[in-house]
N, CA, C and O atoms as a GROMACS GRO file, in nm:
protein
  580
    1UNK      N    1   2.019   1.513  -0.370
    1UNK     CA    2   1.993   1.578  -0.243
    1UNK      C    3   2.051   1.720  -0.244
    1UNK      O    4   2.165   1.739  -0.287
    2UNK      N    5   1.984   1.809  -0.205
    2UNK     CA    6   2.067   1.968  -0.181
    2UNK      C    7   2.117   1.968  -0.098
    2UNK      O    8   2.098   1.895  -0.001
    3UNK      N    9   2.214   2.068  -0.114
    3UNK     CA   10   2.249   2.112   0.030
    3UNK      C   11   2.164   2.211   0.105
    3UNK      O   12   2.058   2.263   0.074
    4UNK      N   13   2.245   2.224   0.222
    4UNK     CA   14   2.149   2.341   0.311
    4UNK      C   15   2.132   2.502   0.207
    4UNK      O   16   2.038   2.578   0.183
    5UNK      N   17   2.256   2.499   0.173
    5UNK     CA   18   2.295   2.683   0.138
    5UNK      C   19   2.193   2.678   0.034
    5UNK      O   20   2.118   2.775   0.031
    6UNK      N   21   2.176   2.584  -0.054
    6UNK     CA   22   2.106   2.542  -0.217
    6UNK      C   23   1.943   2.575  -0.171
    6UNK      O   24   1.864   2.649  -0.231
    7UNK      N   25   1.921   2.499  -0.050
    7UNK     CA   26   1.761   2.497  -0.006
    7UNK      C   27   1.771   2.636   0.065
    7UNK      O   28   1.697   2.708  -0.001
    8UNK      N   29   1.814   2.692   0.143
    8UNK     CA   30   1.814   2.838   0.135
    8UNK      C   31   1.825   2.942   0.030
    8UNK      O   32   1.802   3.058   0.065
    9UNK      N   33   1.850   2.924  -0.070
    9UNK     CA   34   1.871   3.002  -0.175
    9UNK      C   35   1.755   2.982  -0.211
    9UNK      O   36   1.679   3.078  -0.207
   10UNK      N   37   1.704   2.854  -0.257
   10UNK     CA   38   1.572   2.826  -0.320
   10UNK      C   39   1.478   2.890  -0.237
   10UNK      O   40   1.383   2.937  -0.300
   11UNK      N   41   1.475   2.909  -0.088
   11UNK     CA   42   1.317   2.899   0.025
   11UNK      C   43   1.368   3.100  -0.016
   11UNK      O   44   1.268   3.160  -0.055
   12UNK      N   45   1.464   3.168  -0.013
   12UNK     CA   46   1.477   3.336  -0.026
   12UNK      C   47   1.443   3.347  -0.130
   12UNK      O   48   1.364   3.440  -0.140
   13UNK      N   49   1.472   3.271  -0.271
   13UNK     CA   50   1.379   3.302  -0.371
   13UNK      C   51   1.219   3.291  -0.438
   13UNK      O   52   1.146   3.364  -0.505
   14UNK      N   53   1.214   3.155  -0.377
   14UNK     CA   54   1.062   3.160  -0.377
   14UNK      C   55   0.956   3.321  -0.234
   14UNK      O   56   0.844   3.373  -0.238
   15UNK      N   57   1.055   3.334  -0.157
   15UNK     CA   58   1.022   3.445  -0.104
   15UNK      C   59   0.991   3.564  -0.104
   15UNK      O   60   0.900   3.636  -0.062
   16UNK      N   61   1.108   3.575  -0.171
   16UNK     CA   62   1.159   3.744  -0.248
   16UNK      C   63   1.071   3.743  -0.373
   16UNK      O   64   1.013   3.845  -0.409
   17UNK      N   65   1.060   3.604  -0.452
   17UNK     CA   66   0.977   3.632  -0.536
   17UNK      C   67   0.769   3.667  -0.522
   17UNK      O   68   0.703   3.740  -0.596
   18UNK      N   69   0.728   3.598  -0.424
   18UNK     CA   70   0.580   3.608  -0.384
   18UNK      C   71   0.550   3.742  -0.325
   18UNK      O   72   0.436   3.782  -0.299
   19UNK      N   73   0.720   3.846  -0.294
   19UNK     CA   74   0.602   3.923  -0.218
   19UNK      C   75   0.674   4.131  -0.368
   19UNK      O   76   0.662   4.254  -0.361
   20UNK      N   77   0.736   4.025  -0.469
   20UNK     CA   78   0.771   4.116  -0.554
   20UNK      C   79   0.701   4.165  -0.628
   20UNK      O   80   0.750   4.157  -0.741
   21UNK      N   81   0.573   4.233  -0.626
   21UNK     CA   82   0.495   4.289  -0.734
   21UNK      C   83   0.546   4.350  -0.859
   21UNK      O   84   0.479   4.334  -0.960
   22UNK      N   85   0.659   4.419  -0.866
   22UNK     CA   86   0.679   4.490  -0.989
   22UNK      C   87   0.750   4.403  -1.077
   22UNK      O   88   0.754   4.448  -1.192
   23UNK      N   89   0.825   4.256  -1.053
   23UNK     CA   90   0.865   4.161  -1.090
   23UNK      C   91   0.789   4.098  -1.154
   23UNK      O   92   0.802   4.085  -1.276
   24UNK      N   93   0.662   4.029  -1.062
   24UNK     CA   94   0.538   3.981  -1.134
   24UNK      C   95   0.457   4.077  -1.259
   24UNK      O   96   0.420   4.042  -1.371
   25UNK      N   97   0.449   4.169  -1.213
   25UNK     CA   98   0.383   4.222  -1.314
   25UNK      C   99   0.457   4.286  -1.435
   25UNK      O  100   0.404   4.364  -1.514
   26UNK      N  101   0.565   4.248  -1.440
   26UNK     CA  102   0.638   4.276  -1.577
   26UNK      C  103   0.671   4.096  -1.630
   26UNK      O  104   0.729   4.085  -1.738
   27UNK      N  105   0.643   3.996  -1.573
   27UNK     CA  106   0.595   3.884  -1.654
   27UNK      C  107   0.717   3.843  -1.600
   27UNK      O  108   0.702   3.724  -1.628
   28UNK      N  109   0.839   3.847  -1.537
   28UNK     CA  110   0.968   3.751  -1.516
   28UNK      C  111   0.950   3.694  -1.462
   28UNK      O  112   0.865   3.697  -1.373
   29UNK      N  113   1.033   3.601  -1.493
   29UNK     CA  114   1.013   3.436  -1.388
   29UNK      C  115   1.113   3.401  -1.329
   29UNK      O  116   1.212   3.416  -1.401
   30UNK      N  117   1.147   3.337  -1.174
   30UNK     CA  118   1.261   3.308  -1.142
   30UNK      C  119   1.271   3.151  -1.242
   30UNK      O  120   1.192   3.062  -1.272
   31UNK      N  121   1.395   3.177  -1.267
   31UNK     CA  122   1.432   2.995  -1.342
   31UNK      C  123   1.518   2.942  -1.269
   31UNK      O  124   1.503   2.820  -1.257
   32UNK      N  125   1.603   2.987  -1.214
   32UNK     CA  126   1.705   2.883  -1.147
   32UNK      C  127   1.780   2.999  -1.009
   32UNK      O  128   1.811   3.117  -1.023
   33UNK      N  129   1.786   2.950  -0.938
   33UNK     CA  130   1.860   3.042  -0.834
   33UNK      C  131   1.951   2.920  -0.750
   33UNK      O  132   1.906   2.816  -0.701
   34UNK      N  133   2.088   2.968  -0.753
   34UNK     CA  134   2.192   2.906  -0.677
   34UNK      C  135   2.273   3.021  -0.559
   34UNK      O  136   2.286   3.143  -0.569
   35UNK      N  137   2.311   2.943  -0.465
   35UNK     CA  138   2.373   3.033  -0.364
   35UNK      C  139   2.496   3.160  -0.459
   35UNK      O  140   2.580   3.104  -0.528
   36UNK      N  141   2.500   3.281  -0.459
   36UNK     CA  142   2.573   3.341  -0.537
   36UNK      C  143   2.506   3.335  -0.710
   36UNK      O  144   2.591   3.344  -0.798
   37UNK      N  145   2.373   3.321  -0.751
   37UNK     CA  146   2.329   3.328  -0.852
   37UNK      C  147   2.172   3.323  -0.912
   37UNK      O  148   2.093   3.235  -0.878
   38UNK      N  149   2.152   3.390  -0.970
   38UNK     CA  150   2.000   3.381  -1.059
   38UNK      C  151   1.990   3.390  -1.192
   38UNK      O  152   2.074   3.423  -1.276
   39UNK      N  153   1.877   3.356  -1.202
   39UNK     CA  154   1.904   3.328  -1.408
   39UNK      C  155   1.749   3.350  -1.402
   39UNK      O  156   1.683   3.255  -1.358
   40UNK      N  157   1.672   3.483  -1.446
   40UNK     CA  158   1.528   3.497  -1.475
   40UNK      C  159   1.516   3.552  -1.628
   40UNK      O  160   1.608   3.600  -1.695
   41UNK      N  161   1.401   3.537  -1.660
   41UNK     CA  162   1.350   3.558  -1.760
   41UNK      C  163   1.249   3.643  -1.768
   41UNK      O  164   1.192   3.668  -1.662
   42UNK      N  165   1.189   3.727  -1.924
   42UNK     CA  166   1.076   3.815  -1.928
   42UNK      C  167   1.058   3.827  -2.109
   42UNK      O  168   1.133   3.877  -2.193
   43UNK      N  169   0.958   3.775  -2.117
   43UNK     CA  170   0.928   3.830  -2.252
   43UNK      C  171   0.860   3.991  -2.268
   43UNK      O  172   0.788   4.053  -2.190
   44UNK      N  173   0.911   4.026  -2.396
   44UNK     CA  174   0.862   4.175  -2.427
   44UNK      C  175   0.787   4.196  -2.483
   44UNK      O  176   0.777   4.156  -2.599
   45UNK      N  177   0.676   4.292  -2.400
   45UNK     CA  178   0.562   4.272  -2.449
   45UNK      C  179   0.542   4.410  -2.554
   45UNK      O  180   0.643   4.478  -2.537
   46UNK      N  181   0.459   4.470  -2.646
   46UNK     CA  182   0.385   4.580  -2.718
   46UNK      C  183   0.436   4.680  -2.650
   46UNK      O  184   0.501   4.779  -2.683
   47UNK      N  185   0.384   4.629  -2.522
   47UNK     CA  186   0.386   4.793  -2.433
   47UNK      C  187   0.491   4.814  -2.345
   47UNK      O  188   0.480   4.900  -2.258
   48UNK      N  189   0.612   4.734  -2.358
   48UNK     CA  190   0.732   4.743  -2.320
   48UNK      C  191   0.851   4.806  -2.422
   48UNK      O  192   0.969   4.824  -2.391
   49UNK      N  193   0.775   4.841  -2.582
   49UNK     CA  194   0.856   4.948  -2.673
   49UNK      C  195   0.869   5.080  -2.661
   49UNK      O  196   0.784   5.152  -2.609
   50UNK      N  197   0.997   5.127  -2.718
   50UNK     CA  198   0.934   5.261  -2.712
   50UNK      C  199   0.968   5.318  -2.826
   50UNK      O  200   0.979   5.237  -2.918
   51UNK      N  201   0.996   5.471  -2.866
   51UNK     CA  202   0.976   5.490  -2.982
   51UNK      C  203   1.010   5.485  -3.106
   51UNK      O  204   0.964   5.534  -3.209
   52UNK      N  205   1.124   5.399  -3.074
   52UNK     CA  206   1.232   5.316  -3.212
   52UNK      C  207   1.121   5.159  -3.207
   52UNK      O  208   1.160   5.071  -3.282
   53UNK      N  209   1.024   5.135  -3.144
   53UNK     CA  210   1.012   4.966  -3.143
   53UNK      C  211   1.083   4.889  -3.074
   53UNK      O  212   1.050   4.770  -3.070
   54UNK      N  213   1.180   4.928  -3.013
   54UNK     CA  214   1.229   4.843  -2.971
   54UNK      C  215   1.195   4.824  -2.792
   54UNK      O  216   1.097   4.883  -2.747
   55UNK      N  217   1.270   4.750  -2.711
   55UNK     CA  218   1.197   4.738  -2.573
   55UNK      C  219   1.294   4.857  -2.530
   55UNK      O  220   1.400   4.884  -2.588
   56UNK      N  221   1.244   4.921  -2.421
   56UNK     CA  222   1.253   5.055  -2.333
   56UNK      C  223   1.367   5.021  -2.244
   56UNK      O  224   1.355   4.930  -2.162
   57UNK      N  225   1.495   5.099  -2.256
   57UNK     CA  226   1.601   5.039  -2.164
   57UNK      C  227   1.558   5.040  -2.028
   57UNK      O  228   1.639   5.000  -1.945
   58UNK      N  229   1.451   5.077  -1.991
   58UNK     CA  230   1.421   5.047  -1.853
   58UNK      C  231   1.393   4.932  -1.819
   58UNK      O  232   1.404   4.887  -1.705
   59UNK      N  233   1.354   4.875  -1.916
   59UNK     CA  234   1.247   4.777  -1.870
   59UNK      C  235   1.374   4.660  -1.860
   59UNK      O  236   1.374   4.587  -1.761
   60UNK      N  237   1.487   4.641  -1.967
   60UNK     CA  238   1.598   4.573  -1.928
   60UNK      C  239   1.680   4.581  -1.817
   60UNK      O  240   1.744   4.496  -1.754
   61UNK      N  241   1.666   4.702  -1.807
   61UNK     CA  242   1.732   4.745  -1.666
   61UNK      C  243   1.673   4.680  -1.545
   61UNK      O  244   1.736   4.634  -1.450
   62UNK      N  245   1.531   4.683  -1.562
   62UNK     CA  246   1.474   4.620  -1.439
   62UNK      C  247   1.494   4.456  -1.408
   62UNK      O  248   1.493   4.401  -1.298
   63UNK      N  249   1.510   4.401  -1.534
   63UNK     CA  250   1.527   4.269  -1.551
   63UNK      C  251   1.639   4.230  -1.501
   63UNK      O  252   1.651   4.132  -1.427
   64UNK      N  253   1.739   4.313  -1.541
   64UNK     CA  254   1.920   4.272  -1.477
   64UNK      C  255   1.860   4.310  -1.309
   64UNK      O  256   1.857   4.217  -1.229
   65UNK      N  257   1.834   4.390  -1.283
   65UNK     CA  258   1.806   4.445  -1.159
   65UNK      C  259   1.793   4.324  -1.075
   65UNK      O  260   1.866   4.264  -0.995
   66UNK      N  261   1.648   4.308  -1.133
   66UNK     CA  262   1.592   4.180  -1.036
   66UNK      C  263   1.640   4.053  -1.002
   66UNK      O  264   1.611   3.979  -0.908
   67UNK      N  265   1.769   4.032  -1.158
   67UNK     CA  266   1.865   3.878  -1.108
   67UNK      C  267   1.988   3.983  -1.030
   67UNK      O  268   2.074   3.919  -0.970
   68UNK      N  269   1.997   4.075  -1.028
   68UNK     CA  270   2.100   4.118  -0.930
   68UNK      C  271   1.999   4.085  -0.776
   68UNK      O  272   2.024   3.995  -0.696
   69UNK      N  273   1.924   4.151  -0.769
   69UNK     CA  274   1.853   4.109  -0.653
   69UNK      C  275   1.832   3.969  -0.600
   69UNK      O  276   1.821   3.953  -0.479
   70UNK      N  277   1.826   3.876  -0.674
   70UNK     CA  278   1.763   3.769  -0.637
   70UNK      C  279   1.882   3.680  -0.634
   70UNK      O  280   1.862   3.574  -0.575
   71UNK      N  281   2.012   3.698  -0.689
   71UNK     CA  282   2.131   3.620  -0.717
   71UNK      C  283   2.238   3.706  -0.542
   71UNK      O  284   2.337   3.654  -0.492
   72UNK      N  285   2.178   3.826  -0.498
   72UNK     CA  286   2.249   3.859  -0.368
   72UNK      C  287   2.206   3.844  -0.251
   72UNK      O  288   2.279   3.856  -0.152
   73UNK      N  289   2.053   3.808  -0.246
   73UNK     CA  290   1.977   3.750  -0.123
   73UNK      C  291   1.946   3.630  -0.133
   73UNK      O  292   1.843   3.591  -0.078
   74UNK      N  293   2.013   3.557  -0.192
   74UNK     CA  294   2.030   3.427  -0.209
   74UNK      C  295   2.068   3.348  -0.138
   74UNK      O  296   2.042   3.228  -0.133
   75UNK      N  297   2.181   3.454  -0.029
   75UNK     CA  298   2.214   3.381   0.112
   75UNK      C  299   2.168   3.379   0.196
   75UNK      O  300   2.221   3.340   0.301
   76UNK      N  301   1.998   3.440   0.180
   76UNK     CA  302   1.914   3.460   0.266
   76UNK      C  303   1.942   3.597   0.361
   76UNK      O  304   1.844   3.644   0.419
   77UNK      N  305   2.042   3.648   0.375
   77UNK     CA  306   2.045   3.798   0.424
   77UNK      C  307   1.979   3.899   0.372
   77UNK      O  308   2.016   3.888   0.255
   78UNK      N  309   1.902   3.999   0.374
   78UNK     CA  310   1.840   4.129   0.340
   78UNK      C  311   1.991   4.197   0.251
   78UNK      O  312   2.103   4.214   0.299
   79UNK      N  313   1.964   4.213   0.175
   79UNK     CA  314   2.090   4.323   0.107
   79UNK      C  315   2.024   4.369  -0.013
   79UNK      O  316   1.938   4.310  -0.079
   80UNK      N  317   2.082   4.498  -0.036
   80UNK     CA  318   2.017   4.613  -0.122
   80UNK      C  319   2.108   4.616  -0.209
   80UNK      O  320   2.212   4.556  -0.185
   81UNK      N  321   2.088   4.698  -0.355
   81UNK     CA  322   2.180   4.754  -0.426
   81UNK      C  323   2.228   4.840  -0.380
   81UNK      O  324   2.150   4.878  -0.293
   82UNK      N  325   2.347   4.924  -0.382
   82UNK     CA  326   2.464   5.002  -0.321
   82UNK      C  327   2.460   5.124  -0.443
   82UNK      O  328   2.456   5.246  -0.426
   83UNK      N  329   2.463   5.026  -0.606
   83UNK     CA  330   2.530   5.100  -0.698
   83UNK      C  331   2.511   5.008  -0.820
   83UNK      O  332   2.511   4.888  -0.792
   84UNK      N  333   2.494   5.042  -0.965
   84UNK     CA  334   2.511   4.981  -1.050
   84UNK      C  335   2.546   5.103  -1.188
   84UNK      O  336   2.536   5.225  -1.192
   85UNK      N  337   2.594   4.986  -1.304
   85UNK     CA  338   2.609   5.005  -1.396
   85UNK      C  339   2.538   4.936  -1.508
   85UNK      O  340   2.491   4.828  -1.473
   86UNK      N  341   2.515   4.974  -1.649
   86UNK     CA  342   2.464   4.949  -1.726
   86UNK      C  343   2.485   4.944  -1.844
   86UNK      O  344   2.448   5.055  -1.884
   87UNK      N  345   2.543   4.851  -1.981
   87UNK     CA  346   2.584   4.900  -2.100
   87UNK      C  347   2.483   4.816  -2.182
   87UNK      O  348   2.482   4.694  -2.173
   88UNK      N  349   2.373   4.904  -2.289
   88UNK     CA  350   2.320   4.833  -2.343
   88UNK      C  351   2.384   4.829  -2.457
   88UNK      O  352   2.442   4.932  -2.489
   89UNK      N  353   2.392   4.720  -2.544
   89UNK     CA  354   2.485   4.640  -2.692
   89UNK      C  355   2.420   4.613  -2.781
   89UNK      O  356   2.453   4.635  -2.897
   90UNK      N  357   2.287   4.546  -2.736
   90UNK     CA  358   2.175   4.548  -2.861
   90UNK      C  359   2.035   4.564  -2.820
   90UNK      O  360   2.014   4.550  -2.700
   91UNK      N  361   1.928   4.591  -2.904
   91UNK     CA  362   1.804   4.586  -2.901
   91UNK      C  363   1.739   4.484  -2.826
   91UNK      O  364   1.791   4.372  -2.822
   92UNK      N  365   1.617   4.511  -2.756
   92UNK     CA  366   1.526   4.359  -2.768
   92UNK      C  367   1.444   4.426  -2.841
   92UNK      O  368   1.451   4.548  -2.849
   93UNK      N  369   1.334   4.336  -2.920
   93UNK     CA  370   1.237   4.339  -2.970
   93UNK      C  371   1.101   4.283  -2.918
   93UNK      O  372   1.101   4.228  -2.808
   94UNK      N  373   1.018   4.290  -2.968
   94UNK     CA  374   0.855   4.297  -2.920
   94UNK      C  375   0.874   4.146  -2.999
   94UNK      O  376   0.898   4.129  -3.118
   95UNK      N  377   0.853   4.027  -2.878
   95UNK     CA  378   0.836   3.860  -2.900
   95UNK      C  379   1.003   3.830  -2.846
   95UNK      O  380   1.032   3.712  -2.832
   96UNK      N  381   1.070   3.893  -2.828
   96UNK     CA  382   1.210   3.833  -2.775
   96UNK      C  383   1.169   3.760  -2.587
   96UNK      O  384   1.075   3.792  -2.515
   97UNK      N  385   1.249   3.689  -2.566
   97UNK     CA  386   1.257   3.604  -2.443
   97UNK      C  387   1.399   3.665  -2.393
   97UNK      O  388   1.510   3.614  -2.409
   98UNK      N  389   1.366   3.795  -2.324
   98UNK     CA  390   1.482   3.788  -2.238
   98UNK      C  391   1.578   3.737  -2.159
   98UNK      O  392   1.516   3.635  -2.127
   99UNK      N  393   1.684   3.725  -2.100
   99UNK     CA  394   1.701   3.634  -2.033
   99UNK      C  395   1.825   3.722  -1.962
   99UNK      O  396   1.908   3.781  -2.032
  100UNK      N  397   1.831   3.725  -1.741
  100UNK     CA  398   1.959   3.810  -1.726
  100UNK      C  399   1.982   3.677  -1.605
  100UNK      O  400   1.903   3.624  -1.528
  101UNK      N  401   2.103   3.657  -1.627
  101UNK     CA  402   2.175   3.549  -1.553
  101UNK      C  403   2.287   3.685  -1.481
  101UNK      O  404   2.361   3.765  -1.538
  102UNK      N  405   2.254   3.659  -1.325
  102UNK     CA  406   2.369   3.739  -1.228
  102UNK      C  407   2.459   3.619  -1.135
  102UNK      O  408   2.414   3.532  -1.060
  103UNK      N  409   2.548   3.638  -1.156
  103UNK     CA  410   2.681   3.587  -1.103
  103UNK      C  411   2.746   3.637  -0.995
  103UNK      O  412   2.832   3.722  -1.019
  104UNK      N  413   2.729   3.610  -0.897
  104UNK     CA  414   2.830   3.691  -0.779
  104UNK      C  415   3.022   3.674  -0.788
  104UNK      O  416   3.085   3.569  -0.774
  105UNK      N  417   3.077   3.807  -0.814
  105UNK     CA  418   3.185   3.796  -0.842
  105UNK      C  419   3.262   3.813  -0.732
  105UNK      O  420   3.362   3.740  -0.734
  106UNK      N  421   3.252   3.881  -0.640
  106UNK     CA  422   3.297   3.885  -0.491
  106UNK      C  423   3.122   3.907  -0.396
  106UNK      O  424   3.007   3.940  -0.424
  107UNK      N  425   3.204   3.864  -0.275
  107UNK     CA  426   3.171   3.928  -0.151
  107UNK      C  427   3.258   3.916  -0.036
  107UNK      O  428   3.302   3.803  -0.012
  108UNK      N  429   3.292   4.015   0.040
  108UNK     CA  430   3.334   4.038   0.152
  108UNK      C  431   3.290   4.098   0.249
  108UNK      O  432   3.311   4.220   0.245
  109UNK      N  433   3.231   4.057   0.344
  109UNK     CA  434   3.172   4.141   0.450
  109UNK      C  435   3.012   4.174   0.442
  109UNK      O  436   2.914   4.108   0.478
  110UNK      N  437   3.025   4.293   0.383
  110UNK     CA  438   2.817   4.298   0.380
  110UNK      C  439   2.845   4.388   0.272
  110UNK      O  440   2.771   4.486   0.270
  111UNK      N  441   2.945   4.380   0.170
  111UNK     CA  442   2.944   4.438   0.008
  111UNK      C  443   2.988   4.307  -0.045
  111UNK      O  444   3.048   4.207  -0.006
  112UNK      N  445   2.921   4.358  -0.169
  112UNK     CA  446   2.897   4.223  -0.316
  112UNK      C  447   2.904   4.289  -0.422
  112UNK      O  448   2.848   4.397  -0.443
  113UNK      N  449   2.988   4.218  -0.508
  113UNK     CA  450   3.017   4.227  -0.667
  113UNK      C  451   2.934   4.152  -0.748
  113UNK      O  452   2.975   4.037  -0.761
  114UNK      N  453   2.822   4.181  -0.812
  114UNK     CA  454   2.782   4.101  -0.870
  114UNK      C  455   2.737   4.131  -1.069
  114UNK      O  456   2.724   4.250  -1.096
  115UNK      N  457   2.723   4.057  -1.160
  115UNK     CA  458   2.752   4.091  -1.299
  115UNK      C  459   2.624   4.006  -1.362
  115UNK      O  460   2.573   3.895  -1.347
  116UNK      N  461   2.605   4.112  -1.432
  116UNK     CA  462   2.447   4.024  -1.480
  116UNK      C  463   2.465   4.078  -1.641
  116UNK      O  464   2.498   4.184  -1.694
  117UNK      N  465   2.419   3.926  -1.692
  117UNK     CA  466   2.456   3.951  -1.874
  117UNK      C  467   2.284   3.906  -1.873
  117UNK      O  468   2.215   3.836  -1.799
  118UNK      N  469   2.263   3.975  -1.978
  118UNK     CA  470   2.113   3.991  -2.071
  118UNK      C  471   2.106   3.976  -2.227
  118UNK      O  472   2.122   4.057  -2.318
  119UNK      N  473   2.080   3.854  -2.224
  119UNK     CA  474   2.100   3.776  -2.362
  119UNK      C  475   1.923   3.785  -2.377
  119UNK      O  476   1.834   3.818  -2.298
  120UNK      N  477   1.929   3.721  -2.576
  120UNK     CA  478   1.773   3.687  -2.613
  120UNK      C  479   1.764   3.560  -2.627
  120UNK      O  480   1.851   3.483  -2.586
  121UNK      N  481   1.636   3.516  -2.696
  121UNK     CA  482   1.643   3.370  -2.717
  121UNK      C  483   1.726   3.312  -2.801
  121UNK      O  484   1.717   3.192  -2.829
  122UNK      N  485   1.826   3.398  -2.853
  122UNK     CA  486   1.942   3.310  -2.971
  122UNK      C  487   2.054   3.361  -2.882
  122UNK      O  488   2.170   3.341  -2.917
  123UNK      N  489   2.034   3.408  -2.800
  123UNK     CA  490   2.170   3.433  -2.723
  123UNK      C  491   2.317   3.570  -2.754
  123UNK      O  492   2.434   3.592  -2.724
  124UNK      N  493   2.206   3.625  -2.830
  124UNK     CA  494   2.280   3.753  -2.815
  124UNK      C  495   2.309   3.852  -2.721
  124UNK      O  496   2.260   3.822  -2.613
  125UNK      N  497   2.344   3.914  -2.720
  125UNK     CA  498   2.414   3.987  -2.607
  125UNK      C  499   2.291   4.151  -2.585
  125UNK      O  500   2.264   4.214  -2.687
  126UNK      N  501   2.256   4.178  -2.504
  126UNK     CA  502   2.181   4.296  -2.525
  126UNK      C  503   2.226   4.373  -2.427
  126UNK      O  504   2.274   4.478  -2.469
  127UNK      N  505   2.229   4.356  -2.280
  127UNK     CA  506   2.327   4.439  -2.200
  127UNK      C  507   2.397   4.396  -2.100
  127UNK      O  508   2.361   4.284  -2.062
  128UNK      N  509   2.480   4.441  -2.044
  128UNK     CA  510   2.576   4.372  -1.913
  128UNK      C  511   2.568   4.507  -1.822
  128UNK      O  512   2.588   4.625  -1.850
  129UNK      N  513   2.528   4.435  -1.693
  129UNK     CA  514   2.479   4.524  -1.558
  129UNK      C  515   2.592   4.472  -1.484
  129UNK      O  516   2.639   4.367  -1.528
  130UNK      N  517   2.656   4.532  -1.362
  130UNK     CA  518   2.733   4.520  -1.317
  130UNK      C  519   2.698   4.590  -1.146
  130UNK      O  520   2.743   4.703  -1.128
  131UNK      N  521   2.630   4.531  -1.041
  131UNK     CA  522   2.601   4.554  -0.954
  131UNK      C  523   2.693   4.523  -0.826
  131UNK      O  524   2.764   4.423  -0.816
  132UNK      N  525   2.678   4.636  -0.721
  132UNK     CA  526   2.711   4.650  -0.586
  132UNK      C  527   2.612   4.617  -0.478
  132UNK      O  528   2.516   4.693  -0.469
  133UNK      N  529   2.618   4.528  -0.404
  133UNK     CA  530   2.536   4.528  -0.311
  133UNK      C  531   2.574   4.556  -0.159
  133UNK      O  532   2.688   4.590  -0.126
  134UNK      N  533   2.473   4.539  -0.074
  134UNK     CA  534   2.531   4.588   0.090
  134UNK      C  535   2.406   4.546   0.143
  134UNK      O  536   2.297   4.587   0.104
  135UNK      N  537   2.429   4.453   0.247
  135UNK     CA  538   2.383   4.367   0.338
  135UNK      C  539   2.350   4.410   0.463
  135UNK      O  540   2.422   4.396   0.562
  136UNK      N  541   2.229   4.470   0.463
  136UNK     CA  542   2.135   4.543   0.586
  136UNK      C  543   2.092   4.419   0.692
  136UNK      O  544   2.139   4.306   0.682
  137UNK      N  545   2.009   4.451   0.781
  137UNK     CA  546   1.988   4.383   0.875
  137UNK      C  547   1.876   4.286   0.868
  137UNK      O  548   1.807   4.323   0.772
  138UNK      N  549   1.821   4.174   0.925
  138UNK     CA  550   1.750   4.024   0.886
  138UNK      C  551   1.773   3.963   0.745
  138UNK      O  552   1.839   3.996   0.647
  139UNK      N  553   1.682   3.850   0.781
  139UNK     CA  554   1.682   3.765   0.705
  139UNK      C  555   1.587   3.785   0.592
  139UNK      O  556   1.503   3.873   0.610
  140UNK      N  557   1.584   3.704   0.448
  140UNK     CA  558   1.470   3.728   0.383
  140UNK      C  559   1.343   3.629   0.416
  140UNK      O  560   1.222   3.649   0.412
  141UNK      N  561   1.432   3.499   0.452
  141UNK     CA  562   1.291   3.404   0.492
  141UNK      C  563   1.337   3.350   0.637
  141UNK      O  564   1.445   3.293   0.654
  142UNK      N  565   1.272   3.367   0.708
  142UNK     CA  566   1.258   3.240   0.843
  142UNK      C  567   1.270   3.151   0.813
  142UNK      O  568   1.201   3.080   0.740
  143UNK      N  569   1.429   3.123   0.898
  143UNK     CA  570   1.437   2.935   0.901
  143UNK      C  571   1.425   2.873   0.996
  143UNK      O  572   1.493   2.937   1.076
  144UNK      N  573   1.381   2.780   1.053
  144UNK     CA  574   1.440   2.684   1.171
  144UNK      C  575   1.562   2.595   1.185
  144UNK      O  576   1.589   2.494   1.120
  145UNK      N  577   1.614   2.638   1.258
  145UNK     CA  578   1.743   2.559   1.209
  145UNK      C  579   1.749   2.459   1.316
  145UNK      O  580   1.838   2.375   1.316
   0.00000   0.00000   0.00000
């Protein structure tokens, strides 16, 4: 059985995710979302290299992004990024299975600490994002309570 916070996390992510176009169309998938967490995925495609071959730090960037996003409205509140950081460590390559798991390390008030590692399919390390968030006004999904 879930709990309430668990089925709210789940009903803001299936939310946040249907109305995310730039998410969808870079191929990520939500995989698991817990109150204070997300774990998505994206394989790299041809046209996500750039001119070393390898994938475009943007495009990782967007990936940590989006489990920062989806791991801080998880409590169902509207909240934005504030601020982030970025250290990329290794390559992805064209057929790698990305993967950025975000962790909420604090929150107090309507700011959030949150840390997102970006591993491949063997679990190497490729970059660690380190996000701020801040908690604007509504909800992401209508509940009845």
């Amino acid at each position: 059985m879930h709990s309430n916070a668990q089925a709210l996390a789940e009903l803001a992510g299936k939310t946040m995710y249907e109305r995310d176009q730039a998410t969808q169309a870079l191929g990520m998938t939500l995989d698991e979302i817990r109150p204070g967490y997300a774990r998505m995925s994206m394989p790299v495609r041809a046209d996500m290299l750039n001119g070393h071959a390898t994938c475009h730090g943007g495009y990782i960037f967007m990936l940590a992004d989006s489990a920062f996003a989806f791991a801080c409205n998880s409590h169902n509140y509207n909240t934005v990024g504030a601020g982030c950081t970025i250290d990329y460590l290794s390559p992805g390559r064209e057929g790698d299975v990305l993967v950025a798991e975000g962790v909420e390390q604090a929150l107090q008030g309507k700011t959030g600490v949150y840390d997102i590692a970006v591993t491949n399919q063997h679990g190497r390390t490729v970059a660690l994002f380190r996000g701020k968030s801040h908690r604007v006004s509504g909800m992401v999904a209508e509940v009845q309570l």
